[in-house]
ZAMARGU-4260 file (C-alpha; in steps of 0.2 Angstrom, whole numbers, plus 5000, padded with zeros to 4 digits):
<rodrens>
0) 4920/5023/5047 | 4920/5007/5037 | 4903/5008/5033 | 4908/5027/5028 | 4922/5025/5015
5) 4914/5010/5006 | 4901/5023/4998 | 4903/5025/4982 | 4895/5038/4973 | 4890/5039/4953
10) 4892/5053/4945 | 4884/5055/4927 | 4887/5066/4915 | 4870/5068/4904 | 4869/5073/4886
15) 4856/5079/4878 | 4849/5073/4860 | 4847/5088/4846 | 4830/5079/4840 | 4824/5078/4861
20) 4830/5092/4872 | 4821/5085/4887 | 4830/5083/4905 | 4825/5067/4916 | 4820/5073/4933
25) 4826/5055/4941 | 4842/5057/4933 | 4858/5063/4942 | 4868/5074/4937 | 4888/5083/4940
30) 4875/5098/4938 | 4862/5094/4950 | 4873/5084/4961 | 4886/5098/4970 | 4872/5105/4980
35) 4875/5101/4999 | 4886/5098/5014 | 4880/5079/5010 | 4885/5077/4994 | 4901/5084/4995
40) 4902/5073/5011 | 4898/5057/5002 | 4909/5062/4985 | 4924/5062/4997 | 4921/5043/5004
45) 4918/5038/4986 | 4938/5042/4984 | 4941/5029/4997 | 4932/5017/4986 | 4945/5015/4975
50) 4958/5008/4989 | 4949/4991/4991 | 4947/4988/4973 | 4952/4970/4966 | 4968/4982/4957
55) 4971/4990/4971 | 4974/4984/4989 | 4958/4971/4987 | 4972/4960/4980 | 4983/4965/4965
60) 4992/4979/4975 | 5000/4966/4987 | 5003/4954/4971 | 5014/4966/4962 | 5023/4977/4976
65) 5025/4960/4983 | 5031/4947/4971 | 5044/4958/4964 | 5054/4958/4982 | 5067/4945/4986
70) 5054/4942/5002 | 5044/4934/4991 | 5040/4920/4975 | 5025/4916/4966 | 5022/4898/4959
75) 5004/4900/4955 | 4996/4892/4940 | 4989/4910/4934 | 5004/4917/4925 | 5000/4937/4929
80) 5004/4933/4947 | 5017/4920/4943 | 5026/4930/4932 | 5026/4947/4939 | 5040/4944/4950
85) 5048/4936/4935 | 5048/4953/4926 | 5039/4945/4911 | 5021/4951/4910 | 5009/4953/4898
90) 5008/4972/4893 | 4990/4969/4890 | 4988/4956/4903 | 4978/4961/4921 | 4994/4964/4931
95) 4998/4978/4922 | 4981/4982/4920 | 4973/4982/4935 | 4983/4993/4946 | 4984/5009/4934
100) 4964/5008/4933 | 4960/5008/4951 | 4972/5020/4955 | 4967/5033/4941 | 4949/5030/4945
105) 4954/5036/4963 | 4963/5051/4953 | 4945/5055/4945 | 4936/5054/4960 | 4947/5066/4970
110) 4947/5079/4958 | 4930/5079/4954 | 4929/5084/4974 | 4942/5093/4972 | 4935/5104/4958
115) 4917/5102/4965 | 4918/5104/4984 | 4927/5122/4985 | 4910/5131/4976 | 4897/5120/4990
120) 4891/5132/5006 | 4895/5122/5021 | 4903/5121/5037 | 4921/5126/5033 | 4929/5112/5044
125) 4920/5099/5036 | 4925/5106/5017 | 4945/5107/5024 | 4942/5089/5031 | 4934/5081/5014
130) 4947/5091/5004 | 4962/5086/5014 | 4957/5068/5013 | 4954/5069/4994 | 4971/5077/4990
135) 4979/5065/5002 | 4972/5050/4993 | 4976/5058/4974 | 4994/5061/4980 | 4992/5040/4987
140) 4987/5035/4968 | 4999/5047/4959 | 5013/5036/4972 | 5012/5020/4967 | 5009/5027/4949
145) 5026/5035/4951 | 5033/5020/4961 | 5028/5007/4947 | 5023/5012/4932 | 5036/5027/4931
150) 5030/5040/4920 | 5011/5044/4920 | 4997/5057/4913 | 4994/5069/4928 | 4977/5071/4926
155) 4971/5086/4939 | 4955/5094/4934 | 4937/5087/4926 | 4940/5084/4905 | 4928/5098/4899
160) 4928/5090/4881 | 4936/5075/4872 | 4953/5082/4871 | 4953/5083/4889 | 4952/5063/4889
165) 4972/5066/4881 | 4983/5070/4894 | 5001/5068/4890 | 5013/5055/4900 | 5024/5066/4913
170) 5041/5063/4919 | 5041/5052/4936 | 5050/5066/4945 | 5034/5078/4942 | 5022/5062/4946
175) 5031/5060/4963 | 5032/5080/4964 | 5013/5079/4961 | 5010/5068/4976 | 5022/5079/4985
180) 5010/5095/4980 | 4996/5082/4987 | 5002/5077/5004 | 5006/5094/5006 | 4990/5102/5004
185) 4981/5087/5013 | 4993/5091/5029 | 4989/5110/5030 | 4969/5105/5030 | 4969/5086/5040
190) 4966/5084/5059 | 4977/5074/5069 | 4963/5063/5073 | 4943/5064/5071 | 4940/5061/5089
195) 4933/5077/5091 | 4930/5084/5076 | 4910/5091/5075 | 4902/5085/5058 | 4895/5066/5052
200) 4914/5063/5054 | 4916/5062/5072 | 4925/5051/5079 | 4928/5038/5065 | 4945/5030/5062
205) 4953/5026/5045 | 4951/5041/5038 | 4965/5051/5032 | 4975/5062/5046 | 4989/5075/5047
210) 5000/5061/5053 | 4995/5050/5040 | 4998/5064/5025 | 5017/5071/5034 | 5022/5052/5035
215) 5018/5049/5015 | 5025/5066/5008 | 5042/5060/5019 | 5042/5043/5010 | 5039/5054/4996
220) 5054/5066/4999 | 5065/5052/5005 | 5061/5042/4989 | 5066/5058/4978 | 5084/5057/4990
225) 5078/5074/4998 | 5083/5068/5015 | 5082/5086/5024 | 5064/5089/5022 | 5059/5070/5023
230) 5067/5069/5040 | 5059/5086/5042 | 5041/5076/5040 | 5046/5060/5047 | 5051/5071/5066
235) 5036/5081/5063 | 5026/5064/5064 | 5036/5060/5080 | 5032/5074/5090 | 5014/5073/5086
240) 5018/5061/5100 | 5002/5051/5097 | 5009/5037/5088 | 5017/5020/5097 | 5024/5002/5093
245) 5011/4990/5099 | 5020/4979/5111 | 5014/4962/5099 | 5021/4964/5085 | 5008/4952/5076
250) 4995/4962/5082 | 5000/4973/5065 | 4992/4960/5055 | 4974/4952/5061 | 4958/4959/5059
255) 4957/4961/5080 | 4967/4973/5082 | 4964/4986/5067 | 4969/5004/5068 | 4977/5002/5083
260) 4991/5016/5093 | 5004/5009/5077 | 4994/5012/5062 | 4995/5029/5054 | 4986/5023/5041
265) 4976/5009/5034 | 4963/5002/5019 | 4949/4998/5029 | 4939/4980/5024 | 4925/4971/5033
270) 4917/4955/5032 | 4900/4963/5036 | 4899/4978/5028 | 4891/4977/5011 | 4885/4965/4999
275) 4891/4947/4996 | 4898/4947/4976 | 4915/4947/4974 | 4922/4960/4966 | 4934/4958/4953
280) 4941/4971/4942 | 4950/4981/4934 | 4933/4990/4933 | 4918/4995/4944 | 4913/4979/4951
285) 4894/4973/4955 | 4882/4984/4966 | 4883/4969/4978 | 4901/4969/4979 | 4905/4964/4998
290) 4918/4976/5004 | 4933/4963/5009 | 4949/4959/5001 | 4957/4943/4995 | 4977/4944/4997
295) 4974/4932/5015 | 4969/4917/5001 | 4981/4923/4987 | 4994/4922/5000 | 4987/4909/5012
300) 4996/4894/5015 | 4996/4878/5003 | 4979/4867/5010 | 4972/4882/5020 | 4972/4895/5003
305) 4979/4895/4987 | 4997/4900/4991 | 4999/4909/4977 | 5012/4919/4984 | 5026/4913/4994
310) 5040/4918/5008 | 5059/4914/4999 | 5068/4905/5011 | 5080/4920/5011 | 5069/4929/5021
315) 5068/4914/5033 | 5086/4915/5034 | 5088/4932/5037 | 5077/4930/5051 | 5092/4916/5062
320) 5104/4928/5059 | 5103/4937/5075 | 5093/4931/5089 | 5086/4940/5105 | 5093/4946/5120
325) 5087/4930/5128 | 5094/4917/5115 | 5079/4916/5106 | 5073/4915/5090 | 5068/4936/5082
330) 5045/4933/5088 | 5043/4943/5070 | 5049/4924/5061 | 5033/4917/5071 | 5023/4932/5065
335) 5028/4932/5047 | 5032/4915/5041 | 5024/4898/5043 | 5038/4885/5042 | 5043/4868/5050
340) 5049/4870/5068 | 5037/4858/5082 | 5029/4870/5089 | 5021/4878/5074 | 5003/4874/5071
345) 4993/4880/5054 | 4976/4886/5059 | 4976/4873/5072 | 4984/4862/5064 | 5004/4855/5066
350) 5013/4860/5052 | 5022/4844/5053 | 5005/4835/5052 | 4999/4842/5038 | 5014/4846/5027
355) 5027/4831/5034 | 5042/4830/5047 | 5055/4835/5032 | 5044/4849/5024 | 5056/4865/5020
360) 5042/4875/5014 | 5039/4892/5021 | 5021/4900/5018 | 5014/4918/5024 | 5008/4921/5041
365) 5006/4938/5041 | 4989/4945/5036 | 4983/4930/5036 | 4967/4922/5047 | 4977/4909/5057
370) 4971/4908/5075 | 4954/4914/5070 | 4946/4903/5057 | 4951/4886/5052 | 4957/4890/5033
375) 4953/4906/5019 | 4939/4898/5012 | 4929/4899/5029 | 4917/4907/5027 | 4921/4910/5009
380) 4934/4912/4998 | 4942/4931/4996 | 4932/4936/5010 | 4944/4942/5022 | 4941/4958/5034
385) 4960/4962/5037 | 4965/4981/5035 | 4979/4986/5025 | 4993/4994/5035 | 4998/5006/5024
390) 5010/5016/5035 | 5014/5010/5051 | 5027/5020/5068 | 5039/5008/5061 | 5040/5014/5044
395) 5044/5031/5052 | 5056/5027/5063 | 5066/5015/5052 | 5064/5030/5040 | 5070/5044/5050
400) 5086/5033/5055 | 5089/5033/5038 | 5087/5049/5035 | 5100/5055/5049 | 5111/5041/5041
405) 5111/5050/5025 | 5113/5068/5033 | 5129/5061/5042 | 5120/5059/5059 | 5126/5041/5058
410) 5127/5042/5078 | 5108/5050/5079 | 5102/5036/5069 | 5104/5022/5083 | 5089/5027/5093
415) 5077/5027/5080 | 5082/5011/5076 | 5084/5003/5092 | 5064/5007/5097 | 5060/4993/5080
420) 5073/4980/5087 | 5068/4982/5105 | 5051/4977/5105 | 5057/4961/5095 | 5068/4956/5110
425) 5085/4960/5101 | 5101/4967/5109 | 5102/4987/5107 | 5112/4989/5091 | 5124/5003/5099
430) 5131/4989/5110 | 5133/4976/5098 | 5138/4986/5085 | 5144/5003/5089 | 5151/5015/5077
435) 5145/5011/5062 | 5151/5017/5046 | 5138/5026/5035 | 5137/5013/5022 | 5138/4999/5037
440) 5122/5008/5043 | 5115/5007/5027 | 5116/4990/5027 | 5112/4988/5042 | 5095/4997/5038
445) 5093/4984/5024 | 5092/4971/5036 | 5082/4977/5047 | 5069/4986/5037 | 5069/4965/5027
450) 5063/4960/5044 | 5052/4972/5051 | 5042/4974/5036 | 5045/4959/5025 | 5028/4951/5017
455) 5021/4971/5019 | 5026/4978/4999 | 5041/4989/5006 | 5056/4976/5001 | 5055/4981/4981
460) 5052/4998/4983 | 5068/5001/4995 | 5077/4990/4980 | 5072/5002/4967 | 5076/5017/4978
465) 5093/5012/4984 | 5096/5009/4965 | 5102/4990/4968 | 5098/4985/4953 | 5109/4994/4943
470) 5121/4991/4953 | 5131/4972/4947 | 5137/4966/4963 | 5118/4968/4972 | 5111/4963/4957
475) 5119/4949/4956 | 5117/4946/4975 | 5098/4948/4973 | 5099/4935/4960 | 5108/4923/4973
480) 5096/4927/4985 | 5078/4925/4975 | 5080/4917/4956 | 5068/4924/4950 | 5079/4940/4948
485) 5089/4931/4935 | 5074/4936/4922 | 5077/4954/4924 | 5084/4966/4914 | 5085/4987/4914
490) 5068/4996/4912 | 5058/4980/4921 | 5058/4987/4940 | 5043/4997/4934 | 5027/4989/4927
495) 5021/4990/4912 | 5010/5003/4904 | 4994/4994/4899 | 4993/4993/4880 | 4975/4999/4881
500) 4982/5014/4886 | 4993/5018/4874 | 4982/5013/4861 | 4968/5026/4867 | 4979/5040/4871
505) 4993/5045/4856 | 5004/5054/4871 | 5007/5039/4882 | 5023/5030/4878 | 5029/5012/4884
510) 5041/5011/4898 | 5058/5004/4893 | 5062/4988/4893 | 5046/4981/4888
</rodrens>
């Protein structure tokens, strides 16, 4: 599959001159392309493409739903990644560029299958599989562009002629209720698993599945406070009865252990698979563009990787609040965090070697290459083969308790919850803590979603979403917890819309706040 998705297909449009009406036989075109099973099967990876670009979950993806949680800090010299957790960026700057392009290239892509694919003759199951996938990656892109840009153009068919290139901003509610119509569709068409599918599809993993598209249109739902039908999705999920919390928690984040009995869905990267250029964005990047991502040495310790991006040491502390059953310290701390304790070495090495006895510092474990190579410029800088867990069990069950919490089903919640702190050692919560209050279990749920998926791009979302931010006494407690929150003010929590865009398209206006 990974050498699958990284195929990325070129579509061109040709014109023709009044003076020269002459057609190039060697010249593909969106006429002469949609022909066969194969090109409708190849236009569909091309949509995955757009997953592991430098704006998307190559690197930039992680900087921005990253830096913005109180789980992380940025002191890097590049100021768009050290100030986008400061809520200060450059409405023109790459930040804020980056992201929207990749994911609206995605959003081309899938519609051009989408528009193109239904009209091919071919195998029926193969043409529900390559459309399922391509609605569930466009519902993907119009997410985050819902989740952090706000309001967005929802682009859904091929642009016929240059007014077609003008599509009018939308309300985020109709951006998320796009996705919605996405995941949807993608669910009714995706197998659970491709294991024995019949087509050039066969048995690869990382592709799109029902789980995967039920599990994103119940973040969806849940995000939009529509608990009923997301717990709906979230059960529906469960009783596929396929998925499972790996034992190791830490195996969720190395390149070894990859689409494994937890993932439901993942970007896939390789250190083999393609060329060796790097590929930076925001557009298309080289032809020789290898087909691996860099957050492992944007996030990578100070020494080993730049260390660009940072753990707070609120997140370090949120980890000795409660220990395990057996006295011990929460395994996920090990997992996530370098920090100073004896017994912690840094790709080999002794933390207290390398960074000094009295050393506070915390740096990122997780989805790092520590164990493996000895620092993230071996073999090269930015070449790290590391999927993106996406969606993981543990998002669904942590999401399903939440939704019973907010249905009333306080009580029902505690087993959903109690599988995510069980494998971490720790005591079961309906002993230590029976009882709870619905908003005690919300808080509760805060916690433990902080720790179970802290360093993973959940924590900022989940602040949004709870609407902490515009509330003074969590604000002012996120801003006690991670200073960089003292630089934000209403309209921030959603990035910027790049200038170029507004500029080029008279029905896009800025967000608030900037």
């Amino acid at each position: 599959m990974k050498q699958q998705i990284f195929l990325i297909i070129l579509i061109i449009t040709a014109g023709c001159s009044k003076q020269l009406q002459q057609t190039n036989p060697n010249q593909q075109t969106a006429q002469t392309f949609w022909k066969t099973s194969a090109d409708a099967y190849n236009a569909g990876n091309s949509v995955y493409g757009s997953l592991i670009l430098d704006g998307s979950y190559m690197r930039f993806t992680h900087v921005v739903l990253n830096t913005r949680g109180d789980d992380a800090t940025s002191n890097s010299p590049w100021n768009e990644i050290y100030n986008c957790g400061k809520f200060a960026l450059d409405v023109n700057g790459f930040a804020a560029q980056a992201p929207f392009t990749a994911y609206y290239q995605g959003i081309f892509r899938a519609n051009q299958v989408l528009e193109n694919v239904p009209m091919i003759v071919m195998d029926s199951a193969l043409k529900d599989r390559i459309m399922g996938q391509a609605y569930f990656l466009r519902g993907l892109y119009y997410f985050h562009l819902a989740s952090i840009y706000r309001s967005v153009p929802i682009p859904l068919t091929i642009a016929q002629s240059s007014a077609g290139y003008y599509v009018h901003q939308s309300p985020q509610d109709s951006v998320y209720a796009q996705a919605m119509s996405d995941f949807q569709q993608a669910a009714g068409l995706l197998p659970v698993s491709y294991a024995n599918v019949t087509g050039p599809d066969q048995g690869q993993v990382g592709r799109a599945t029902k789980g995967a598209a039920m599990a994103y249109l119940g973040k969806t739902l849940l995000f939009n406070k529509m608990y009923t039908q997301a717990a709906e999705q979230f059960l529906n999920v469960i009783n596929l009865g396929i998925y499972s919390l790996v034992p190791n928690y830490h195996d969720n984040f190395t390149e070894q252990d990859e689409n494994n009995q937890e993932s439901i869905f993942e970007v896939q990267f390789s250190r083999t698979v393609g060329g060796t250029a790097d590929g930076w964005g925001p557009g298309d990047p080289d032809p020789t563009w290898g087909k691996y991502e860099a957050r492992a040495v944007t996030f990578g310790p100070r020494n080993f990787a730049y260390g660009d991006v940072q753990p707070t040491k609120t997140l370090y502390y949120e980890f000795l609040q409660e220990k395990t059953a057996a006295n011990a310290v929460d395994p996920r701390l090990y997992a996530t965090l370098f920090y100073n304790t004896p017994t912690m070495t840094v790709y080999g090495q002794s933390f207290q070697t390398v960074y000094g006895a009295a050393d506070s510092e915390v740096f990122c474990r997780k989805y790092e290459n520590d164990g493996f190579y000895p620092d993230e410029f071996t073999p090269a800088a930015f070449e790290s083969g590391i999927n993106a867990r996406l969606m993981r069990y543990a998002d669904v069950l942590l999401y399903y308790a939440e939704c019973l919490n907010e249905l009333g089903q306080t009580t029902q919640a505690y087993p959903y919850i109690q599988q995510v702190r069980a494998r971490a050692g720790l005591a079961d919560l309906a002993v230590v803590k029976p009882n709870m209050t619905q908003q005690q279990m919300r808080d509760q749920l805060a916690h433990e979603r902080f720790l179970e998926f802290g360093l993973e791009g959940r924590r900022f979302e989940d602040i949004v979403r709870w609407g902490w931010l515009q509330n003074p006494t969590m604000l002012a407690t996120l801003q006690a917890r991670d200073p960089e929150f003292l630089t934000y003010f209403p309209g921030r929590e959603y990035m910027p819309i790049p200038l170029a865009e507004i500029q080029a398209n008279p029905g896009v206006q800025q967000n608030p706040g900037w």
